[in-house]
N, C-alpha and C positions, 0 to 999 in steps of 0.2 A: 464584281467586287461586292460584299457581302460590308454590310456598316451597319453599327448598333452603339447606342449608348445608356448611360445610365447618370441619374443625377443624385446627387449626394446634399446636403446641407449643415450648415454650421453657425453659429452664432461666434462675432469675436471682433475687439475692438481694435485700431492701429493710428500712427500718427506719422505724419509724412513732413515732418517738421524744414524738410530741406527745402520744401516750397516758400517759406517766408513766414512772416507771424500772420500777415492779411488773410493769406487764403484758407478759407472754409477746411479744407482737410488738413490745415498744418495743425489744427486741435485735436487735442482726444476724440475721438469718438468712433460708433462701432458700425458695425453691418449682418444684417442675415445673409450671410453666403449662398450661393448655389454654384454646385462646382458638378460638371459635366463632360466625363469620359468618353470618350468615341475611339471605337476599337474597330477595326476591320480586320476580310481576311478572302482573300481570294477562293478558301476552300471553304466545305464547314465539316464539323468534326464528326464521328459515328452518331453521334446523339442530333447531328441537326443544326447544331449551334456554331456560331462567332466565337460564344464563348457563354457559359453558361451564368445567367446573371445572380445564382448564389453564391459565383467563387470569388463573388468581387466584394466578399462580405470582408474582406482584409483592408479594403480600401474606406468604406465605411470606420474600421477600427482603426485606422490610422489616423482620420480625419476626427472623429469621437477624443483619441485618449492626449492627441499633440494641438490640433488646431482649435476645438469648439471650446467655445469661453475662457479661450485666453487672449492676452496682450498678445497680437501677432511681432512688432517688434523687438518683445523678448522669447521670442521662438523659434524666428525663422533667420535664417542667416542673410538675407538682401532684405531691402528696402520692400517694405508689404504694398506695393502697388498690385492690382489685381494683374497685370502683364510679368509681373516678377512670381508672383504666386501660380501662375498659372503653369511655367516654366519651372519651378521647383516641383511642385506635384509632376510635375512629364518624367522629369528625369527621377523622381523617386521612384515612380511606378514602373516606367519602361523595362527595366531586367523582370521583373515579376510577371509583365504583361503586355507580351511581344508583340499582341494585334493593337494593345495602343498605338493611337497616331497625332491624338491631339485632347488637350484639354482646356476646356471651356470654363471661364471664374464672371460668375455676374456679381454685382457690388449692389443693383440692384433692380429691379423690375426693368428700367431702360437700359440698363448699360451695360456691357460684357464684353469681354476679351477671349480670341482663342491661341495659343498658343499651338503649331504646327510643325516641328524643326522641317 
């Protein structure tokens, strides 16, 4: 099995208000995302490749014109935990890119989520 990924980044703020008024993220505030595709594939294609990492230039443009500098809970339809986001990016992307298999969302230098169905 042949596994490659590529990481993306985004700037954007979110509020998780269902936590209570006490906790730390139930306020405004934001995060530098990095968000991280891993695509595999049992074969690789005439050119060599999993998948050639200019064609994921869609994926960047989706992440650029929907998610970077905005309010993630007025954009996303779930609650912006980085395990809900992680899981909407899979299932956005998956019909477009069938060696995805999981996507990774860090909130910050320690901490990250992968999302795997």
């Amino acid at each position: 099995m042949y596994k490659i990924s590529k990481q993306f980044s985004f700037s954007a703020s979110h509020q998780l208000s269902l936590l209570g008024k006490d906790h730390p993220c139930a306020r405004l505030h934001g995060h530098n995302y990095l968000i991280t595709i891993h695509l595999q594939s049992e074969k690789l294609d005439k050119f060599g490749f999993v998948k050639d990492y200019k064609s994921l230039r869609s994926v960047k443009d989706y992440i650029d014109a929907t998610l970077d500098h905005r309010h993630l809970n007025d954009v996303l339809s779930v609650v912006p935990t980085s395990e809900n986001i992680a899981r909407y990016l899979y299932e956005h992307f998956k019909p477009e890119l069938p060696e995805l298999y999981a996507i990774e969302v860090s909130e910050t230098p320690q901490t990250s989520c992968i999302y795997e169905p």
